[in-house]
N, C-alpha and C positions, 0 to 999 in steps of 0.2 A: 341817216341822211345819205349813207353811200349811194342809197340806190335812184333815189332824187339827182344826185349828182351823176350818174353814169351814165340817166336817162339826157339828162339837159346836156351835157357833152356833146353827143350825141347826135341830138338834133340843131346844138350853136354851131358845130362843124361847116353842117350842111348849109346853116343860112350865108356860110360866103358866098356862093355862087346866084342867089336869086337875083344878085343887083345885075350884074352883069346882061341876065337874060332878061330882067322884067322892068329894070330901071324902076325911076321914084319922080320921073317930070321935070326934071333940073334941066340944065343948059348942059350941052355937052362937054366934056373938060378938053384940056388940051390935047395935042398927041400925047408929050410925056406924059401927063400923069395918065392918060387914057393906057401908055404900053404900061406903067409900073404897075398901076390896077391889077390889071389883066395879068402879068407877072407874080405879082403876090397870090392870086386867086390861083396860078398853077402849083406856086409852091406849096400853096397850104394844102393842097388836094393830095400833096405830096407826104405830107405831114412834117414841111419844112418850115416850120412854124417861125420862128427866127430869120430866116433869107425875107419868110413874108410879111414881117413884120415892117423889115426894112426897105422893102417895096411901097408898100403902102404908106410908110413915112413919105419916101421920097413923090408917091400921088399926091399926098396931103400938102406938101410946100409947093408944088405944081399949082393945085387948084383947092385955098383952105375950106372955099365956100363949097362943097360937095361932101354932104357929108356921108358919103357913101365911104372914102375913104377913112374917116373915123367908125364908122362901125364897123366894115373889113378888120380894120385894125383891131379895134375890140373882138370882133369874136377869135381871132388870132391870139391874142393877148392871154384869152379866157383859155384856149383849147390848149395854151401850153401852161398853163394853173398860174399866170398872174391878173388874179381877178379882179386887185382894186385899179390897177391899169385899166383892164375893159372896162370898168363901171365909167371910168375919166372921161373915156374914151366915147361912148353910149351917152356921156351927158353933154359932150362937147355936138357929137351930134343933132342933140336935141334942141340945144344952141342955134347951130346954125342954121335947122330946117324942125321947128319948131310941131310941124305936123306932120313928122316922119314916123310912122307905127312902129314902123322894124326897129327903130334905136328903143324908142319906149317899150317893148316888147322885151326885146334882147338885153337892155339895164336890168328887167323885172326877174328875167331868167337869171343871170348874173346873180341879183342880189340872195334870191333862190340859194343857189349852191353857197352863200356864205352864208344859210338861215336866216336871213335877214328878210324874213317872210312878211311883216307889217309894213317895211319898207316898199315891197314886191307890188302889194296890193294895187296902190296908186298906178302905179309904172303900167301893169297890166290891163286895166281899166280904163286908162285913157287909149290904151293898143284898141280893144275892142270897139270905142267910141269913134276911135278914128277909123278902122276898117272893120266890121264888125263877122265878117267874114270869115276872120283870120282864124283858123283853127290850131295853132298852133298859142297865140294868146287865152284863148279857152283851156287848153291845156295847162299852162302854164301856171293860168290862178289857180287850176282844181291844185295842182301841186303845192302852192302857197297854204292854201286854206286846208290842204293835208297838215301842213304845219303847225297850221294853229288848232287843231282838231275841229276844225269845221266842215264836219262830216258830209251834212246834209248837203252845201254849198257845193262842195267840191262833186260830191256825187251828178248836182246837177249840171256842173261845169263839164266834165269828163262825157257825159250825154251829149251836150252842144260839141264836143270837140268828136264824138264819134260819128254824130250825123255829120258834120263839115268831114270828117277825113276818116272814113269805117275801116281802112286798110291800115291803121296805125295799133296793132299789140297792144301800146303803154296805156291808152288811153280805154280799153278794157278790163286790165290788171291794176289800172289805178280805181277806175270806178268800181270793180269787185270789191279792194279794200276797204272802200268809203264804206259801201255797203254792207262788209261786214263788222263793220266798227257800227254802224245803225245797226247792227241785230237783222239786217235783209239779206237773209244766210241765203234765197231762194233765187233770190236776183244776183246775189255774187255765183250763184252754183253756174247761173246761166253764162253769166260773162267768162267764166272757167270755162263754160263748155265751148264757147266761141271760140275761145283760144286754142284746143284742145285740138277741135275739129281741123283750126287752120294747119296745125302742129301737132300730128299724133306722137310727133317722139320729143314732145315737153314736157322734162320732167319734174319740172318746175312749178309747173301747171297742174298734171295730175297731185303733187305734193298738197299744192294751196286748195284743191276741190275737195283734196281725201279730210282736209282739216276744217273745210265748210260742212262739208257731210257729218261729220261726227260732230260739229257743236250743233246740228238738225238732228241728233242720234239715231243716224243712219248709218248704222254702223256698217253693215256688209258690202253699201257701196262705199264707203271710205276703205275700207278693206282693198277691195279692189282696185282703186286706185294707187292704194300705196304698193299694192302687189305689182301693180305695171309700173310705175316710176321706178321699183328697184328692179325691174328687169332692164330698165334701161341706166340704171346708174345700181349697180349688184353693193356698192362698196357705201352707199350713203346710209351712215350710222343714224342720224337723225331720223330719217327716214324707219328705219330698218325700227327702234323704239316708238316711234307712233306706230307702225303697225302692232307691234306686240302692247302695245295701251289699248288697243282698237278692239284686238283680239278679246284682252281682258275683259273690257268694258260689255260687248255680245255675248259672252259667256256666262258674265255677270247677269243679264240682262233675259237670255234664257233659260237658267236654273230656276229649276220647280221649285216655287216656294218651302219652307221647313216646316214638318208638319213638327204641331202642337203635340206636344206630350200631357197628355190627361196627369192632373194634380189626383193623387192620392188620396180617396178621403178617409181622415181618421179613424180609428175603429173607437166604438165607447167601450170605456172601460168596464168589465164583467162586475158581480158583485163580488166573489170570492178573490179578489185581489189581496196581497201581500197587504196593503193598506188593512183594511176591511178586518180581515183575519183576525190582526193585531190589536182594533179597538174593539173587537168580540171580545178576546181573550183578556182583555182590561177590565173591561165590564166586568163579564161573570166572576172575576176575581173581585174583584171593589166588594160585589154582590154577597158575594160568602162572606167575604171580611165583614162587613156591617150584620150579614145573618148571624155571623160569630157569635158579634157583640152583645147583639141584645139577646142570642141567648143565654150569655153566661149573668146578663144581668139581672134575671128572674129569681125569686127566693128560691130556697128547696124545700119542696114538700117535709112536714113534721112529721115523727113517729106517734103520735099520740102521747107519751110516758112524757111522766115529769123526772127530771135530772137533778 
């Protein structure tokens, strides 16, 4: 989930500033809460998360009914890791301005970074129903439904968020994954290369395409890829073992098969064998002993004279 989180960061940062410039059709707020607004949105650019917080408090007792200054607040809230405050905060909005995308949106991202991805669903879905536009909602569920390994979903989600918004990175590194969790090693190779293309010294990028290519057992261009990622990072051990897996694997893969060794076949046995010999010489002995016999059992001839 680190990287879920790093990504939604990220881009919660940035949604302080769209009120300001694109508004949401409210009535205008007062001067004061109009300067603390505006205040808080400098400091947070600043990364003075804390001064902006309490900017945008002092908007919010200004004018409660705008809830621009509860969602300022929450993404504020969020960007310095107190995240059940932004949720407070995103649902207080939705409160007061009931068809506001951006709080529904930004609660869903919120709930996001606490895994509370079942939760997310809802939040996200009513963003897209209310502005369907919104490509950064699109995003948001494919992230959710990475969650819950809903592969297929997310993959179509991350699609809708690349046609709404093609110059966003995350939203082709998430759809690759999706896609390699479906087994669409061929569709993630592509989204790699888009990334690649944008960023020839990602080495991040070439990592994740060297590891699509080899579960396609391609191996020589994973090979290569992992050979250009470690020229640009020489020291990554990870790296540095998948290529020497990679290696093996082609080596394996090109060895001539073993040739069969022909079975010996047994010789017959001759007849003058040690055996053979042995029941001759039994016999022709038995033979005489019986010829013995019956010769000694014959009378003996008479001399004719009587004794």
């Amino acid at each position: 989930m680190n990287i879920l989180n790093k990504q939604t960061i990220t881009i919660a940062t940035a949604s302080l500033f769209w009120f300001v410039t694109l508004g949401i059709g409210f009535s205008k707020p007062p001067a004061g809460a109009a300067g603390a607004m505006q205040r808080g949105i400098e400091l947070a650019q600043q990364k003075q998360y804390d001064a902006a917080i309490a900017e945008f408090t002092k908007a919010i007792k200004e004018n409660p009914k705008d809830p621009r200054g509860y969602t300022n607040r929450g993404t504020a809230y969020r960007a310095s890791g107190r995240l059940p405050d932004a949720v407070a905060d995103f649902s207080k909005a939705i409160e007061v301005a009931p068809k506001d995308e951006v709080a529904y949106r930004e609660r869903g991202n919120t709930q996001i970074m606490q895994s509370q991805f079942d939760a997310a669903l809802p939040d996200l879905e009513k963003a897209i129903e209310l502005k369907p536009d919104d490509g950064y909602a699109y995003k948001f569920r494919g992230f959710a439904e990475i969650g819950l390994n809903q592969w297929d979903k997310a993959a179509a989600d991350f699609t809708t968020a690349i046609e709404k918004q093609p110059d966003d990175p995350q939203n082709y590194d998430r759809r690759a994954w999706a896609n390699r969790n479906l087994k669409n090693y061929e569709a993630a190779v592509a989204d790699y290369t888009v990334l690649i293309d944008k960023n020839p010294a990602d080495a991040e990028h070439l990592v994740k395409r060297g590891a699509t290519y080899t579960s396609l057992q391609q191996y020589e261009k994973a090979i290569a890829d992992y050979q250009a990622a470690l020229k640009l990072k020489p020291d990554d051990y990870d790296t540095v073992q998948r290529l020497q897996y990679v290696q093996g694997m082609l080596a394996a893969k090109n060895a001539p098969p073993p040739t069969a060794t022909p079975t010996p076949t047994p010789e017959k046995p001759g007849l003058l064998t040690p055996l053979n010999v042995g029941i001759a010489i039994a016999v022709l002995i038995v033979i005489a002993v019986i010829v013995r016999l019956v010769t000694r059992g014959k009378e003996e001839p008479t001399s004719g004279r009587i004794r």
